[in-house]
Residue, then its C-alpha position, 0 to 999 in steps of 0.5 A: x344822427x342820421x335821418x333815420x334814427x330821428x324819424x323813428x321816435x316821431x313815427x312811433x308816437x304817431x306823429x310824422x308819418x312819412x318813410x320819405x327819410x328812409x330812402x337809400x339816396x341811389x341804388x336801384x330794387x335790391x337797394x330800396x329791398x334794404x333799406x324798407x327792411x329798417x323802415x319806422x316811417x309809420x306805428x305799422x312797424x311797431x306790430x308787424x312780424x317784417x317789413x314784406x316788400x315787393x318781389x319779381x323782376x326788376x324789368x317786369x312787363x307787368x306789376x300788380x299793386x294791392x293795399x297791404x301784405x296779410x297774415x301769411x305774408x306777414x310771417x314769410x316776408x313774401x307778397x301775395x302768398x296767402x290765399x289771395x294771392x294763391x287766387x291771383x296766380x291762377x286768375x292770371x293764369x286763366x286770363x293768359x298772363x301766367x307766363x308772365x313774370x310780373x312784379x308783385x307789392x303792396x302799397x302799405x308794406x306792414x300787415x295792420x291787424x287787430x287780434x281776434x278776441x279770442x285765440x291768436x288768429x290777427x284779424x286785418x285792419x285796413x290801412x287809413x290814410x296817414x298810413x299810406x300816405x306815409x309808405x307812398x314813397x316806396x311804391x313810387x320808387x318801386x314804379x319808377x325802377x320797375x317801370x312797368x308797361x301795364x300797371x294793375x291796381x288790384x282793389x280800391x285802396x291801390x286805386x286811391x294810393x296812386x289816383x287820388x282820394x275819390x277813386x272808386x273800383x266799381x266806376x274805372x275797373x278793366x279800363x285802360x288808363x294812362x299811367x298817373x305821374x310819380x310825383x303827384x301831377x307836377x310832371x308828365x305821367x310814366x310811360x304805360x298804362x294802368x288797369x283797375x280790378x278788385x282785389x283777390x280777397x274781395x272774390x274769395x268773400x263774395x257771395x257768388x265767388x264763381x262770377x267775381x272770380x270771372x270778373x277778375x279774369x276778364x279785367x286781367x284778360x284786358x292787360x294780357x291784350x296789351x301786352x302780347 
């Protein structure tokens, strides 16, 4: 039996929650693409419509990092193709990254969700920590193939994934930061650098959606800089 197939029935009990074993041993983006398609490495599979992995270049520049695919993106296998990521497109757009062909993914790759009380509307649950602890291992291979030369973290739950657990949005947004080291601090950090900002979905439920939309440009304009 391979690793896989016994990580399965732990994951599903909700013990043993680490996508670790699924991992293909070599290969690079397409690879990795694969193999997260079977991923059981935590209960999130049981729910989800698909696994929704990453999607652009496999050399970008630029990769953004949200908390984990929603609704739309659940149904389309795509990431950031719901209303956030609609906003993110044109907030890149405004900030002079428009023409860049970035890399686009989550840190969670299943939609958590709750149903609505009444009708079929899912109603997005935010990832805890297990959750993403278990699905860290593919945003670390995503960052290691991708090696991007600024890596934007988009919303507090990117933030903790990649910083640690006392990361906050409102103290370390639009500042450029070294890259954190892939394998939890045990080695030098990658090459790059990274920049925090809010989340798409936070403008669209902010009260002034105008001003936090700005906000969101203006931390963008701040990678743009870097790399023009």
């Amino acid at each position: 039996m391979d690793a896989s197939a016994s990580a399965a029935p732990a994951a599903a009990a909700g013990q043993g929650y680490d996508a670790s074993p699924y991992l293909p041993s070599r290969g690079g983006l397409a690879s990795l693409r694969r193999a997260a398609a079977g991923c059981q490495g935590c209960p999130l599979f049981l729910d989800a419509t698909q696994t929704v992995f990453g999607a652009g270049p496999a050399r970008a520049r630029l990769m953004l990092v949200g908390e984990q695919p929603g609704d739309q993106e659940d149904v389309r296998g795509e990431p950031f193709v719901g209303p956030a990521g609609r906003l993110l497109r044109r907030a890149l757009d405004e900030a002079g990254l428009g023409d860049e062909d970035a890399y686009l993914t989550n840190v969670v790759k299943h939609f958590k969700f709750t149903p609505a009380p009444r009708g079929k509307r899912r109603i997005h649950k935010a990832p805890n920590l297990r959750e993403m602890t278990a699905c860290r291992p593919w945003l670390i291979e995503e960052l290691r193939l991708v090696d991007p030369e600024v890596l934007v973290v988009l919303g507090g739950t990117a933030g903790r994934a990649l910083l640690g657990s006392s990361f906050r949005v409102g103290e370390r947004r639009g500042v450029l930061l070294p890259m954190p080291a892939l394998d939890g601090g045990e080695t030098a950090p990658a090459a790059g650098q990274l920049l925090a900002t809010v989340h798409p979905s936070a403008v669209l439920r902010a009260d002034d959606r105008e001003a936090a939309f700005s906000g969101l440009v203006a931390d963008l304009s701040v990678a743009a800089a870097v790399l023009e």
